[in-house]
Backbone as XML, in Angstrom:
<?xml version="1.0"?>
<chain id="A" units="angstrom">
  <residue number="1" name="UNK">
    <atom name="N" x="-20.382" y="45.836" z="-31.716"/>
    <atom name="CA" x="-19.700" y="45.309" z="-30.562"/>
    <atom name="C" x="-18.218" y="45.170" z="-30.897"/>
  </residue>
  <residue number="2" name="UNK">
    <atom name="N" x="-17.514" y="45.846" z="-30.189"/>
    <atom name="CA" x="-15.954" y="45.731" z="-30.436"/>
    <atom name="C" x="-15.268" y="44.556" z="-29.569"/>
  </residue>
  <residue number="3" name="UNK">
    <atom name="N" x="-14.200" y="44.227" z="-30.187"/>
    <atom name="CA" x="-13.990" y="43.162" z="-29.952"/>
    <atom name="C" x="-11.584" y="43.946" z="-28.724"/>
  </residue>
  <residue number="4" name="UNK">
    <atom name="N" x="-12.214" y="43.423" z="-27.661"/>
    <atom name="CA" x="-10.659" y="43.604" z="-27.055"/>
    <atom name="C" x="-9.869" y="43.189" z="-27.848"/>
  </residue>
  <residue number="5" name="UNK">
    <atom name="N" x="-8.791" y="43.414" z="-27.986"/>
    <atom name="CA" x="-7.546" y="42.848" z="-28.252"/>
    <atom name="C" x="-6.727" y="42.215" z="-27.094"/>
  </residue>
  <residue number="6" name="UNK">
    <atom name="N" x="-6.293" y="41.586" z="-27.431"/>
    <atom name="CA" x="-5.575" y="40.368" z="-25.806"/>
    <atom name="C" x="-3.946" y="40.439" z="-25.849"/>
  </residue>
  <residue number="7" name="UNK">
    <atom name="N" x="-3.309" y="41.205" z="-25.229"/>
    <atom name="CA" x="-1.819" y="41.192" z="-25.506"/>
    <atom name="C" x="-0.775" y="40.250" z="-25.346"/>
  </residue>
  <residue number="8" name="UNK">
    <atom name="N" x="-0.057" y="40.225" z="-26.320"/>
    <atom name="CA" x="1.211" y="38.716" z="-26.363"/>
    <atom name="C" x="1.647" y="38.209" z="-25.197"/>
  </residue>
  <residue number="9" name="UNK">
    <atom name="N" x="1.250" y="37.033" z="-24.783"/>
    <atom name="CA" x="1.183" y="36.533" z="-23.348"/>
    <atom name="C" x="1.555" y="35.011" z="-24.057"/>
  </residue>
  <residue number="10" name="UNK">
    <atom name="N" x="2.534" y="34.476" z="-22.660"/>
    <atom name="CA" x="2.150" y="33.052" z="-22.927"/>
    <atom name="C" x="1.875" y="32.784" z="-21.366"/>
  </residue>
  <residue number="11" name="UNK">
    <atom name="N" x="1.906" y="31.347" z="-20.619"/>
    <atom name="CA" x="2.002" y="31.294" z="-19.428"/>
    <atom name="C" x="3.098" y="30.616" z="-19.320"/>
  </residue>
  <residue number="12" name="UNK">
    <atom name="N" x="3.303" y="30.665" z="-17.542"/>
    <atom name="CA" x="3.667" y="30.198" z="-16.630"/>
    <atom name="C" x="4.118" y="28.806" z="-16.632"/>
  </residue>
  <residue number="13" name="UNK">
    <atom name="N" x="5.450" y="27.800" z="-16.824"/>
    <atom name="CA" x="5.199" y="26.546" z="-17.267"/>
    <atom name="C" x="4.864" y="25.849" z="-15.605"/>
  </residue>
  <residue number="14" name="UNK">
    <atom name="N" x="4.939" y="26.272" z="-14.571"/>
    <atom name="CA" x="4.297" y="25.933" z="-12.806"/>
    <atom name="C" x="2.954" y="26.293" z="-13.231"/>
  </residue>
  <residue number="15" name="UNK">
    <atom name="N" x="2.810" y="28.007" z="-12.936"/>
    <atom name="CA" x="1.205" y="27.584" z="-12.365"/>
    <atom name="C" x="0.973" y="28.248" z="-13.032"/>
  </residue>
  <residue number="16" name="UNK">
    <atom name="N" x="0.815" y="28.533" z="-14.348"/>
    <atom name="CA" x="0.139" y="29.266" z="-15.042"/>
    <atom name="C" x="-0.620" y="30.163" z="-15.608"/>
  </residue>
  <residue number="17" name="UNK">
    <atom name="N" x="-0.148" y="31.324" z="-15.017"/>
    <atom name="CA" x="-0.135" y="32.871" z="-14.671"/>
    <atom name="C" x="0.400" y="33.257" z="-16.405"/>
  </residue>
  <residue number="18" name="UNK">
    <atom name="N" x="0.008" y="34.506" z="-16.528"/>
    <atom name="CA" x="0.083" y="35.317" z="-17.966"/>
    <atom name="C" x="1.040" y="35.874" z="-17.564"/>
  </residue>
  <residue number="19" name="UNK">
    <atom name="N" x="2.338" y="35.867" z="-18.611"/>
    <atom name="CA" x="3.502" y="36.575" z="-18.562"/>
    <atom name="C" x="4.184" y="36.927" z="-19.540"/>
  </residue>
  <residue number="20" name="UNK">
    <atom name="N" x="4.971" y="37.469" z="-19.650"/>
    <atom name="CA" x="5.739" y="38.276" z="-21.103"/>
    <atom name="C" x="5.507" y="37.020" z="-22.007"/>
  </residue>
  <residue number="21" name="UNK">
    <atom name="N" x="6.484" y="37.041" z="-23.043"/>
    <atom name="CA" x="6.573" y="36.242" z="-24.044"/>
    <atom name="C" x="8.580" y="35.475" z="-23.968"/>
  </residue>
  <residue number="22" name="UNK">
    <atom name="N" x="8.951" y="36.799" z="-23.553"/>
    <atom name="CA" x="10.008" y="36.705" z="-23.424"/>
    <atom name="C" x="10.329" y="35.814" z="-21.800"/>
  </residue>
  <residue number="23" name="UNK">
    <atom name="N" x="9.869" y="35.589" z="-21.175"/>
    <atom name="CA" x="10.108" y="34.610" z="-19.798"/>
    <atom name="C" x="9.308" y="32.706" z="-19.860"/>
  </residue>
  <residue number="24" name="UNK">
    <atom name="N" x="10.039" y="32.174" z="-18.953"/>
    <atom name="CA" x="9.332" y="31.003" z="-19.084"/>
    <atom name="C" x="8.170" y="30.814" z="-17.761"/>
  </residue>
  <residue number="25" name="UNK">
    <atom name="N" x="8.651" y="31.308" z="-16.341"/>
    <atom name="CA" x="8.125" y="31.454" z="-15.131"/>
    <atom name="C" x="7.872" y="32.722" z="-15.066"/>
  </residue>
  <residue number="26" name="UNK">
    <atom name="N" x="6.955" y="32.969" z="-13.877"/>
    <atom name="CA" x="6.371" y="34.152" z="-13.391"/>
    <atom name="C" x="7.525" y="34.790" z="-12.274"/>
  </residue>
  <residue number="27" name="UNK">
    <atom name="N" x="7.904" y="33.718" z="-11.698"/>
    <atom name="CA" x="9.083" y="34.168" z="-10.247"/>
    <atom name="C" x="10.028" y="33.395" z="-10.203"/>
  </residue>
  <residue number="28" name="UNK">
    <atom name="N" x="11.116" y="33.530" z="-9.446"/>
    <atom name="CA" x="12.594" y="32.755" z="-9.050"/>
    <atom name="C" x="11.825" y="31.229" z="-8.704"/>
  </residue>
  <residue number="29" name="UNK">
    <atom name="N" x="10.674" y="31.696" z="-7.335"/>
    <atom name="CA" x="10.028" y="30.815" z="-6.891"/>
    <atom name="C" x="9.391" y="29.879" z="-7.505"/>
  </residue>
  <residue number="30" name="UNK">
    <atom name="N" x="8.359" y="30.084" z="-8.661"/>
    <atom name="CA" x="7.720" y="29.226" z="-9.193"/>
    <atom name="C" x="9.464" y="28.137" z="-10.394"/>
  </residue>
  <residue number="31" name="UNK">
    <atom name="N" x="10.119" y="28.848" z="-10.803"/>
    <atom name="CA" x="11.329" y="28.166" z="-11.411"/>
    <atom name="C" x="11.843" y="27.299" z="-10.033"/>
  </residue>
  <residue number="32" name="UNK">
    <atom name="N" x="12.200" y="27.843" z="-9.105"/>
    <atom name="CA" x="12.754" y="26.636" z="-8.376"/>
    <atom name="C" x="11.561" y="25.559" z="-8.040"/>
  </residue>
  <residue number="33" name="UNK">
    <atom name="N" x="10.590" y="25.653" z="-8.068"/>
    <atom name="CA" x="9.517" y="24.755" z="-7.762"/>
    <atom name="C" x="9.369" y="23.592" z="-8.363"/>
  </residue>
  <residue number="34" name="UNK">
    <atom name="N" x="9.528" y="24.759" z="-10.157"/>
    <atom name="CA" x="9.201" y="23.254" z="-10.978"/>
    <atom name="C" x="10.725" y="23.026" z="-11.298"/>
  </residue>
  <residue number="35" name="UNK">
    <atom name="N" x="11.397" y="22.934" z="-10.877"/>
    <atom name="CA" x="12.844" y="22.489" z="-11.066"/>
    <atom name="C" x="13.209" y="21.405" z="-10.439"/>
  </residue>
  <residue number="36" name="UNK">
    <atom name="N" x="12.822" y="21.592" z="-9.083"/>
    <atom name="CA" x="12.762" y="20.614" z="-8.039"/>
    <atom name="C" x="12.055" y="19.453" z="-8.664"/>
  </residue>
  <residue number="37" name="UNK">
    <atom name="N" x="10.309" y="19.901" z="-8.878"/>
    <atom name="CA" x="9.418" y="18.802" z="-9.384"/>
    <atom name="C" x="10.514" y="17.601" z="-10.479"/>
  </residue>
  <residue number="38" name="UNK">
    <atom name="N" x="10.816" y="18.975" z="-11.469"/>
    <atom name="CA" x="11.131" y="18.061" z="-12.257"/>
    <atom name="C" x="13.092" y="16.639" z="-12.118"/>
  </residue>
  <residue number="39" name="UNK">
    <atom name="N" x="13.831" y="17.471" z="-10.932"/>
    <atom name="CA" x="14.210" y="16.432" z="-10.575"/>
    <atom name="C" x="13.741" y="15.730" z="-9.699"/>
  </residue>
  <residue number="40" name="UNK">
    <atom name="N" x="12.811" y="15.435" z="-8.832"/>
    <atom name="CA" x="12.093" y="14.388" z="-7.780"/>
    <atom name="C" x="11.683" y="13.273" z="-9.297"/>
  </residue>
  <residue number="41" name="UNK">
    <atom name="N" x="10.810" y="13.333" z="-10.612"/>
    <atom name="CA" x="10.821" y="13.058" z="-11.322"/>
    <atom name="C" x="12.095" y="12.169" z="-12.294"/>
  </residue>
  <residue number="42" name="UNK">
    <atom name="N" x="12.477" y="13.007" z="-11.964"/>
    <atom name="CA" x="13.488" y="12.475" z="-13.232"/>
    <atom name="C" x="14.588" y="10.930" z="-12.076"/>
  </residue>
  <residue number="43" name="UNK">
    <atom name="N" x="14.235" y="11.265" z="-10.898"/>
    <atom name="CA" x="14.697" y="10.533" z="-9.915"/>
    <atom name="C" x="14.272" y="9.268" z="-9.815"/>
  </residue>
  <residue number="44" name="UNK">
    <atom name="N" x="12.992" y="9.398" z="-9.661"/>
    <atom name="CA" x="11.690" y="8.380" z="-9.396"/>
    <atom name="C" x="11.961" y="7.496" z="-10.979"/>
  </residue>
  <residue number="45" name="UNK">
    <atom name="N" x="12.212" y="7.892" z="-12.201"/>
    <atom name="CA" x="12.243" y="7.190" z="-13.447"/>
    <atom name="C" x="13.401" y="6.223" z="-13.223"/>
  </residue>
  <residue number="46" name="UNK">
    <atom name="N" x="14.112" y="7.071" z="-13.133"/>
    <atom name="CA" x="15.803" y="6.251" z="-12.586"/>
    <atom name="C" x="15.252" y="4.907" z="-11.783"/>
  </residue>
  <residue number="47" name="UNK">
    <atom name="N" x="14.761" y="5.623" z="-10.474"/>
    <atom name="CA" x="14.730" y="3.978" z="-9.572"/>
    <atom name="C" x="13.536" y="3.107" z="-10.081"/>
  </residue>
  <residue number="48" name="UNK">
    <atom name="N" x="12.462" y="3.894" z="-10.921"/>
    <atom name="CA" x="11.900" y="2.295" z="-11.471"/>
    <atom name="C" x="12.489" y="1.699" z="-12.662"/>
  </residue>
  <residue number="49" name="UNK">
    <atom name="N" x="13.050" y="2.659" z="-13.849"/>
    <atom name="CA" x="13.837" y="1.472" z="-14.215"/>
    <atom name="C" x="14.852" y="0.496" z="-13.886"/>
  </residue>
  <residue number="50" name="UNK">
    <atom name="N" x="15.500" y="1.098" z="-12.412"/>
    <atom name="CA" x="16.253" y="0.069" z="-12.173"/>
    <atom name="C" x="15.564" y="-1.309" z="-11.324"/>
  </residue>
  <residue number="51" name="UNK">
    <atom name="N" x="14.220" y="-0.836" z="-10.680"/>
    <atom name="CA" x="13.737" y="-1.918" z="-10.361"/>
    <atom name="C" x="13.601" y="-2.664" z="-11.483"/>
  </residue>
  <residue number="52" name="UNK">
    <atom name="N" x="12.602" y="-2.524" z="-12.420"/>
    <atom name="CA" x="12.352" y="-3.076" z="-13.245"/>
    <atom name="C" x="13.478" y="-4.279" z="-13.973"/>
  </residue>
  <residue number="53" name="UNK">
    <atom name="N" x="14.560" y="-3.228" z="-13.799"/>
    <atom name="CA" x="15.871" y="-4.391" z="-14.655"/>
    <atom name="C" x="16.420" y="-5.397" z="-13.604"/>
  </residue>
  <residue number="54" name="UNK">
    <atom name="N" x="16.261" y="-4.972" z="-12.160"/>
    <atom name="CA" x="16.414" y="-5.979" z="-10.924"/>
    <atom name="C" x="15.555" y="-6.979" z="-11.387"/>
  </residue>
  <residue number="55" name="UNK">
    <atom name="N" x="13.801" y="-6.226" z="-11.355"/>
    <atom name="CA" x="13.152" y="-8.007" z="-11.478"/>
    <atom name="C" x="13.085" y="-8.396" z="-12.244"/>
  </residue>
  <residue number="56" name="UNK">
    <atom name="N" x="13.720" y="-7.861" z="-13.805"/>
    <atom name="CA" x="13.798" y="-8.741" z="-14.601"/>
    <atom name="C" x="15.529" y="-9.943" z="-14.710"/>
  </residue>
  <residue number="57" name="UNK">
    <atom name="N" x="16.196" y="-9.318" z="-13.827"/>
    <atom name="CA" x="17.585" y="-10.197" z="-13.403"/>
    <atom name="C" x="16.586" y="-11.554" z="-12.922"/>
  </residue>
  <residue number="58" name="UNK">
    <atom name="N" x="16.362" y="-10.835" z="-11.459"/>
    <atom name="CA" x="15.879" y="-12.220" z="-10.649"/>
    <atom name="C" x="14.496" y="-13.103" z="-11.256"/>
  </residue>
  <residue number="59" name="UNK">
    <atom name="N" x="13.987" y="-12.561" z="-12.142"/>
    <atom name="CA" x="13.413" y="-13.428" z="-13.025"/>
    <atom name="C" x="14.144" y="-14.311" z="-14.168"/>
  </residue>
  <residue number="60" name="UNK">
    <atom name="N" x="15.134" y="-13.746" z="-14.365"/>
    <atom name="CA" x="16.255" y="-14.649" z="-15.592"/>
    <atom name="C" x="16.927" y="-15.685" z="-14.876"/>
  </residue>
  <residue number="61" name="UNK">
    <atom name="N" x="17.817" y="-15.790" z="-13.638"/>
    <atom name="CA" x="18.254" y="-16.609" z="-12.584"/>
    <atom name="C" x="17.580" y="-17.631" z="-11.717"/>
  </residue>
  <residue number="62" name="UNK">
    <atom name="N" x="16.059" y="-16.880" z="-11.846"/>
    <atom name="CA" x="15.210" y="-18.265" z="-11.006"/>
    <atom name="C" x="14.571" y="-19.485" z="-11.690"/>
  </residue>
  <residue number="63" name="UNK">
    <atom name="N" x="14.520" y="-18.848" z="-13.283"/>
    <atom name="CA" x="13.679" y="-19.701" z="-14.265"/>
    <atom name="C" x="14.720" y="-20.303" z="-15.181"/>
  </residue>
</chain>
């Protein structure tokens, strides 16, 4: 029983499709996708740490 050989692939860092070695995405599309994702993200961190340092203000001022 012979065994395939599987050619140098990595994936897709979106959706995870087999692609060169040399690329990170499959399309323009899937890069702007997770680009976006990853600033909506990086957004969302921002405003809870700043909640977080709000309620820890109005917890220092009330007590």
């Amino acid at each position: 029983m012979a065994a395939e050989r599987i050619v140098q692939h990595k994936h897709c860092i979106h959706c995870g499709r087999a692609i060169p070695t040399d690329k990170q995405y499959c399309s323009d599309k899937c890069e702007a996708d997770y680009s976006s994702i990853v600033k909506r993200k990086n957004l969302m961190l921002i405003i809870n740490y700043a909640m977080i340092g709000i309620f820890i203000l109005i917890l220092i001022f009330l007590i």
